[in-house]
Steps between C-alpha positions, in 0.01 A plus 500: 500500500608540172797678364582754262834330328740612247564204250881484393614216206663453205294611236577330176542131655275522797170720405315198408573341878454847674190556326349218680640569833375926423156366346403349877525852574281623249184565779679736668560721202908400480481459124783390297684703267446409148774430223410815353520713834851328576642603124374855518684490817836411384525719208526787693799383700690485792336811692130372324551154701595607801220765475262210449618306765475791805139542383419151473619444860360799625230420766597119483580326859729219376779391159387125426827421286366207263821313425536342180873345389659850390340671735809544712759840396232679283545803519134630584448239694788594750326834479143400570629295786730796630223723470283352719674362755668885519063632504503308761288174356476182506713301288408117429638279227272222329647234272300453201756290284286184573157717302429414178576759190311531241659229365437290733858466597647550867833643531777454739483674879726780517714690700357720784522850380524704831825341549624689249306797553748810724218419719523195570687532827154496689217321332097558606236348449126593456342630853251277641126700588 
């Protein structure tokens, strides 16, 4: 059974990897957010992102933290992964330093970031069906 995930990263130096990780889940109507979505976004601010955020994880069953080499101590990050683990998801992390960017460049693996989230004490993982 699929599931309905919430896709956290690092935009600027990860979108290119996490768009091919979010494209597999295309099918099932989990479309990525564009450049232009994630700018919009921003300009609003603090209370615009966070805004964003709750909705996009609204009705989603699991975070899927996509971990990049800043990923670690951002602070939305931190918040996407506190978040869900305090909804009550799923919270997996996926190392995509090793993907290629659009310059076909790989980057070094970085820290794990729910070691530094306040949540961290307890980690989940995705439930199994």
């Amino acid at each position: 059974m699929a599931r309905n995930v919430f896709y956290s990263f690092h935009y600027k130096p990860d979108n290119w990897r996490a768009s091919q990780v979010r494209n597999a889940g295309v099918l099932e109507g989990n479309r990525p957010c564009s450049d232009n979505d994630w700018e919009s976004v921003t300009k609003g601010g603090d209370a615009a992102i966070k805004k964003w955020i709750d909705g996009q994880m609204s009705g989603r069953s699991c975070g899927v933290v996509l971990i990049g080499s800043g990923t670690a101590g951002r602070k939305w990050i931190n918040y996407e992964i506190e978040k869900a683990w305090n909804d009550g998801k799923g919270v997996v992390g996926v190392y995509v330093h090793r993907l290629l960017d659009s310059s076909k460049t790989q980057t070094t693996k970085g820290a794990n970031p729910s070691t530094r989230s306040r949540s961290a004490g307890a980690r989940r993982s995705c439930p199994r069906s």
